[in-house]
C-alpha positions as CSV (number, residue, x, y, z in Angstrom):
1,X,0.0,0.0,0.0
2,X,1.2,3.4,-0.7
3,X,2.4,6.0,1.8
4,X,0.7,9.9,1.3
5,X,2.2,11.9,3.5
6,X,0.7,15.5,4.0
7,X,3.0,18.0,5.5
8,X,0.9,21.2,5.8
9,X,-2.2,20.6,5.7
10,X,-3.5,23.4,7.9
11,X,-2.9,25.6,5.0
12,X,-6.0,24.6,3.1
13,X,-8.6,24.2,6.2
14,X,-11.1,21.8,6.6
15,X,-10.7,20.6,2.9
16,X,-12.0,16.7,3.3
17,X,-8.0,15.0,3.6
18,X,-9.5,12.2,4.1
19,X,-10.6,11.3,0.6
20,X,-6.5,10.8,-0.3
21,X,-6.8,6.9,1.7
22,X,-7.8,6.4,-2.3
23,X,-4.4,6.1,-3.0
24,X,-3.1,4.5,0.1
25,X,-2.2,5.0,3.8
26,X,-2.6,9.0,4.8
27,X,-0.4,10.4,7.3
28,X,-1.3,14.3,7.9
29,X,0.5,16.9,9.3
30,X,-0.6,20.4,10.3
31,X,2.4,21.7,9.8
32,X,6.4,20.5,9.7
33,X,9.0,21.9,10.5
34,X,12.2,22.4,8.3
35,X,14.4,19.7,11.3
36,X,10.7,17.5,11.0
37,X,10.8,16.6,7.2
38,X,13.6,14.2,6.7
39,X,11.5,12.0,9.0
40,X,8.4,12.3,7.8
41,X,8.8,12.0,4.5
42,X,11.4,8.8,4.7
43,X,8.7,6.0,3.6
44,X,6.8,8.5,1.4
45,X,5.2,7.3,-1.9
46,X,3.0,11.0,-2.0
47,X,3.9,14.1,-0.7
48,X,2.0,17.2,-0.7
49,X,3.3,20.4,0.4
50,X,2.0,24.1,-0.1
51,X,5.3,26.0,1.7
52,X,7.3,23.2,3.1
53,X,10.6,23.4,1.4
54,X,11.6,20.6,-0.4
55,X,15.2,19.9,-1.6
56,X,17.9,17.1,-2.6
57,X,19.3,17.8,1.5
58,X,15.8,16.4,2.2
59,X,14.2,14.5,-0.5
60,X,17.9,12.1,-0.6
61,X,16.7,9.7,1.9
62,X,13.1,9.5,1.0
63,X,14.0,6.6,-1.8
64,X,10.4,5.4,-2.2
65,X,9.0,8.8,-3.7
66,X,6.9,8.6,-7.0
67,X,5.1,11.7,-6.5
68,X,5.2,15.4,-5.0
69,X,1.7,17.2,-5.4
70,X,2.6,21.4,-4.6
71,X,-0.9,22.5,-3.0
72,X,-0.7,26.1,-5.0
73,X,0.1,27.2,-8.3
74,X,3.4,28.2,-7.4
75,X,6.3,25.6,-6.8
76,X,9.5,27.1,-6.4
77,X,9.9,25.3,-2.7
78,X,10.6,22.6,-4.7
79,X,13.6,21.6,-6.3
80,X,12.3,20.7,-9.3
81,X,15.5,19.7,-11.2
82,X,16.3,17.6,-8.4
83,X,12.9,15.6,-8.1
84,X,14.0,15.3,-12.6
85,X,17.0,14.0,-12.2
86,X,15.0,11.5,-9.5
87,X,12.8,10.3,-11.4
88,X,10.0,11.8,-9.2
89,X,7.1,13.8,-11.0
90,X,5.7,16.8,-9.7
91,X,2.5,17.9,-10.3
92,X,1.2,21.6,-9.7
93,X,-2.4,23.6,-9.5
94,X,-2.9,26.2,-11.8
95,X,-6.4,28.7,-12.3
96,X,-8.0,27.6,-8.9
97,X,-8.3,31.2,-7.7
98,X,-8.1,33.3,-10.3
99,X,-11.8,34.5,-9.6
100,X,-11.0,34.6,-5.9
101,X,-7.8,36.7,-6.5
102,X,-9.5,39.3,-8.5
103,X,-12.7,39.6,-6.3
104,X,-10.1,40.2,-3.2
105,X,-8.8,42.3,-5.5
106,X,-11.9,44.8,-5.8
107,X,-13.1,44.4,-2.3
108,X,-9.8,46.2,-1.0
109,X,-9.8,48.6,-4.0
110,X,-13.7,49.7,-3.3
111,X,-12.5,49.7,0.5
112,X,-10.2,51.4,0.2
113,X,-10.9,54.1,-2.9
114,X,-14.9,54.6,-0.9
115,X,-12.7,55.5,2.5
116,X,-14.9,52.8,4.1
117,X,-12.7,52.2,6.7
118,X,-12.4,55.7,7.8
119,X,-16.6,56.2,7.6
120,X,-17.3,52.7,9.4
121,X,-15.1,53.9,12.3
122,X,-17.0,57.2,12.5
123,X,-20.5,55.6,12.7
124,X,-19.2,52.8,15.6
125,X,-17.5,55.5,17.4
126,X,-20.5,57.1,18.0
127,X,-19.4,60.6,16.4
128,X,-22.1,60.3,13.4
129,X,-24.7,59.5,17.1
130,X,-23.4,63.4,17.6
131,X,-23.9,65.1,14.3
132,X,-25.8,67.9,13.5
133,X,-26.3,67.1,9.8
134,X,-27.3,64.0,8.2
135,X,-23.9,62.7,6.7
136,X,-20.2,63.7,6.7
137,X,-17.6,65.4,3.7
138,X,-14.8,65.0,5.8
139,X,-12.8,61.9,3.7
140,X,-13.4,63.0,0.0
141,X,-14.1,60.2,-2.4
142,X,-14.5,59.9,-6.0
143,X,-16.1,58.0,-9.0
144,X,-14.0,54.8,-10.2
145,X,-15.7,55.6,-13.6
146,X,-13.7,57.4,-15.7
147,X,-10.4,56.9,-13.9
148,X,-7.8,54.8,-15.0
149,X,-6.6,51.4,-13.4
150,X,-3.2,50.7,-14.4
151,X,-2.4,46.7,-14.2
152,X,1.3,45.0,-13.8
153,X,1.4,42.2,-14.4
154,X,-1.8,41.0,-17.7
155,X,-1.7,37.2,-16.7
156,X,-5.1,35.2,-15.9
157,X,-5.4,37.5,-12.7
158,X,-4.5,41.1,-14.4
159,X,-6.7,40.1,-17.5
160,X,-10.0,39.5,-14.9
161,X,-9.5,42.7,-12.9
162,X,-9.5,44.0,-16.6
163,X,-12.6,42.7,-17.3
164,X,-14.2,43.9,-14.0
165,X,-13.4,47.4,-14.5
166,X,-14.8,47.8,-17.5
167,X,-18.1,47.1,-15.5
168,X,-17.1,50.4,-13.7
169,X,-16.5,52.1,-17.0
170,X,-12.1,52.5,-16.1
171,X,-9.7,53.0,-18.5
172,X,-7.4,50.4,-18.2
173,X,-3.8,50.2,-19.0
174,X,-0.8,47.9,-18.5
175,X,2.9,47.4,-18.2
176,X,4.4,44.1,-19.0
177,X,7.1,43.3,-16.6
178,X,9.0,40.7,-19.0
179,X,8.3,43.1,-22.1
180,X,6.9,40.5,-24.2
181,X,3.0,40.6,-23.1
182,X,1.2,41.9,-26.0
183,X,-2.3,42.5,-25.4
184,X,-4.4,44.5,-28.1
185,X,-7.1,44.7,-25.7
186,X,-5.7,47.3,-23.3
187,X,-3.1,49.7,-23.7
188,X,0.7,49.0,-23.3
189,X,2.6,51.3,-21.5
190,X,6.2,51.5,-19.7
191,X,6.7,52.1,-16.1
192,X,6.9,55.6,-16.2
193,X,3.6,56.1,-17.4
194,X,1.8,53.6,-16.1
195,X,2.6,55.0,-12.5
196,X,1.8,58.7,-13.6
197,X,-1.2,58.0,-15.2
198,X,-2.6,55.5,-13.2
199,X,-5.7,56.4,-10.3
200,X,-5.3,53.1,-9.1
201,X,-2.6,50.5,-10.0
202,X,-2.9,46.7,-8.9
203,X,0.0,44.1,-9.1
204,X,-0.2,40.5,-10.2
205,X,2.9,40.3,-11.5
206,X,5.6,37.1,-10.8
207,X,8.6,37.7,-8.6
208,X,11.9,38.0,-10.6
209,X,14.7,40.3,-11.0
210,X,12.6,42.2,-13.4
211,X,9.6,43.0,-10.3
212,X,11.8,42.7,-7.3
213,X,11.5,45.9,-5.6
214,X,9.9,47.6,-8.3
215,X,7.5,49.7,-6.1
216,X,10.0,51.5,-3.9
217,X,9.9,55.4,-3.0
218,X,11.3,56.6,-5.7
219,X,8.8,55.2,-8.2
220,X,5.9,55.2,-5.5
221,X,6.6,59.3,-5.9
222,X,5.7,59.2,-9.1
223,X,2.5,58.4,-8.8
224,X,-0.5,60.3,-8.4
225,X,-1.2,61.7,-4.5
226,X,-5.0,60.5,-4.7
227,X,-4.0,57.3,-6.6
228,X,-3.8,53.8,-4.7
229,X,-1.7,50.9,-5.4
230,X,-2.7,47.1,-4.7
231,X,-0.6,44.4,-4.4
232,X,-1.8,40.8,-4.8
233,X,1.5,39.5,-6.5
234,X,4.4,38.8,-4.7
235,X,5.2,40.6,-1.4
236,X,9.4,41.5,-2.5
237,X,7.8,43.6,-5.4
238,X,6.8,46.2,-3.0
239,X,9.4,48.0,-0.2
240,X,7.5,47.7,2.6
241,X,9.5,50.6,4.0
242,X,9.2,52.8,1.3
243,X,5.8,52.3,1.1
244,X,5.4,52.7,5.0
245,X,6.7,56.2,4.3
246,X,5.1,57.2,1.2
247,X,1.6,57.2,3.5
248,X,2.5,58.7,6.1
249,X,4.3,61.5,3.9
250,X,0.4,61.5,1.8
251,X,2.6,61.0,-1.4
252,X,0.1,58.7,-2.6
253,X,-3.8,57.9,-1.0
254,X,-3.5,54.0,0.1
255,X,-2.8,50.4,-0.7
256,X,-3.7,47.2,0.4
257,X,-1.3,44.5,0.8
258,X,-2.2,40.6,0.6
259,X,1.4,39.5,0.5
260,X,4.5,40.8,2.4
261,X,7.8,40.7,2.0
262,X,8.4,37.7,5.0
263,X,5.0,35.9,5.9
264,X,3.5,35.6,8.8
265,X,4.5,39.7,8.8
266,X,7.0,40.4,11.3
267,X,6.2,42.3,14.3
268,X,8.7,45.3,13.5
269,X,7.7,45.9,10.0
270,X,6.8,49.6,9.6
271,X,3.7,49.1,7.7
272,X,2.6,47.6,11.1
273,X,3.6,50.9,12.9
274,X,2.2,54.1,9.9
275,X,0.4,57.0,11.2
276,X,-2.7,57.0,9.1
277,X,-3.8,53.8,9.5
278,X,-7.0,54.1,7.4
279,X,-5.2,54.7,4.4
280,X,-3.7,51.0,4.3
281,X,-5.7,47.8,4.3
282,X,-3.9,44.7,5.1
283,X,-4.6,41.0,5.2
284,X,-2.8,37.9,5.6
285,X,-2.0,36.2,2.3
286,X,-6.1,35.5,1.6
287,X,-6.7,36.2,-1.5
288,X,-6.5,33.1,-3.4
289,X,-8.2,31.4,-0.4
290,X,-12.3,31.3,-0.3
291,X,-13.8,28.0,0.1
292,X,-14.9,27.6,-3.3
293,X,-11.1,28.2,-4.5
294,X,-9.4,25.7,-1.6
295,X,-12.6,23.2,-2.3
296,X,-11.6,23.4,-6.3
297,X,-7.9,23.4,-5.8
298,X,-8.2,19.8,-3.7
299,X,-10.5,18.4,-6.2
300,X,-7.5,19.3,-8.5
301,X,-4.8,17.8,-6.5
302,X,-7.0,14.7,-6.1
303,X,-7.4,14.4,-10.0
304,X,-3.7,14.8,-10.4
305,X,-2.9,11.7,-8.5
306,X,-5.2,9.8,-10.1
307,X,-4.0,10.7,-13.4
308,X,-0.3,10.0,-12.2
309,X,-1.4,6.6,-11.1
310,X,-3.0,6.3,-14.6
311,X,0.1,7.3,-16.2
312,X,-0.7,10.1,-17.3
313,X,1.0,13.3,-17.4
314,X,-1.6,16.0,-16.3
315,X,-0.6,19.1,-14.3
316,X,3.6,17.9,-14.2
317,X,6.3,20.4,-14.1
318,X,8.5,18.9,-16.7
């Protein structure tokens, strides 16, 4: 009988593990440790991982292994020339969350661009209880239609965000980080533009030396002072410094964060510590993660065993 092992399984919820004793005896894990895997994965047929690094240092001993099943999209905890050179296949889950990504997306935007924050916390304070007029003007908001929405990064994600806006009548423009996206769609523009023109700017863009640290002061001053940026890419593409200091110095409205530069955040980061606090809206790496995604996701993973077991090469990472 074959061995699955499942080494962080807290990081999809109360998705239904048990369905994997198809294949074979389940041994699940919450979570492991980087001194824990050597052990756990020893007699392993199956592994599954989402962010438990998996390297030759690791995966030498584990001499049973057919099959490594990343519990995301992206796999770059695993060394996937190593697992080649093995003969192990790795399989991946692509297009799960796309919908998810870009409603997250909006609901921070709209949050965000409406002042929400601000307003709710005038209502619940009991100030609004005290007014002598009916509403307040003090946090000035403005139309999303006829603004523009500038998108890095015009993958799946950056294509549905797209889409959305032009439900909200935006102009929409892009910049391709690799230089070779050509949509004739939306307009193309560099950098430059993109952050000068743009009212709000969302980024769904890879990490790679092209993106790392592409939102830093410097460019973050460029942009508009009523314009917000988003980032639902990778955390390294934003300075969380620089950004830190761009909102407290009102260079530029807001931004919403779902991913950060070292996850969990660390305590001392200075976005954790700005003075205007209702310009920034930050949540913990949930964006791809509603139940509908993590419930189509497993189903994924599921179908990409059985397809390995068929012999099939569905979903690999040649």
């Amino acid at each position: 009988m074959k061995k699955i092992v499942v080494l962080d399984g807290k990081t999809l919820g109360n998705v239904d593990y048990n369905l994997l004793k198809e294949f074979g005896e389940l041994k699940l894990y919450d979570t492991t440790n980087k001194e824990e895997v050597v052990e756990r994965i020893k007699d392993a047929n199956i592994i599954l991982t989402n962010k438990v690094i998996l390297n030759e240092d690791n995966l030498k001993n584990a001499k049973n292994l057919e099959l490594i099943c990343e519990m995301a999209t992206g796999f770059n905890n695993i060394d996937v020339e190593y697992a080649k050179e093995r003969g192990i296949a790795v399989t991946n889950v692509a297009g799960y969350s796309t919908n998810t990504v870009v409603q997250h997306t909006f609901a921070t935007a709209l949050n965000l661009y409406d002042k929400i924050s601000y307003y709710d916390n005038y209502v619940k304070s009991g100030e609004y209880s005290k007014a002598d007029i009916f509403t307040n003007l003090d946090k000035p908001f403005y139309d999303l239609m006829g603004k523009t929405w500038g998108i890095i990064g015009l993958g799946a994600i950056g294509r549905g965000v797209a889409n959305v806006c032009k439900a909200f009548g935006v102009n929409v423009i892009y910049y391709s980080t690799s230089g070779k996206n050509n949509n004739s769609e939306y307009k193309r523009v560099n950098l430059e533009e993109l952050l000068k023109e743009s009212d709000v700017i969302s980024i769904h863009a890879p990490l790679n030396d092209n993106t790392k640290n592409l939102i830093n002061y410097e460019n973050l001053c460029k942009m508009k002072e009523n314009a917000i940026v988003i980032n639902m890419g990778r955390g390294p593409i934003v300075v969380d410094g620089d950004l830190a200091r761009a909102i407290d110095e009102e260079k530029i409205s807001g931004a919403a964060l779902d991913v950060f530069s070292v996850e969990p955040i660390k305590e001392d980061n200075p976005l954790l510590s700005v003075k205007n606090r209702d310009r920034l809206i930050l949540t913990p790496h949930i964006a791809w993660a509603s139940v509908d995604a993590r419930n189509r996701l497993f189903t994924d993973l599921l179908e990409n065993i059985r397809a390995f077991n068929r012999g099939e090469r569905r979903n690999r990472i040649e």
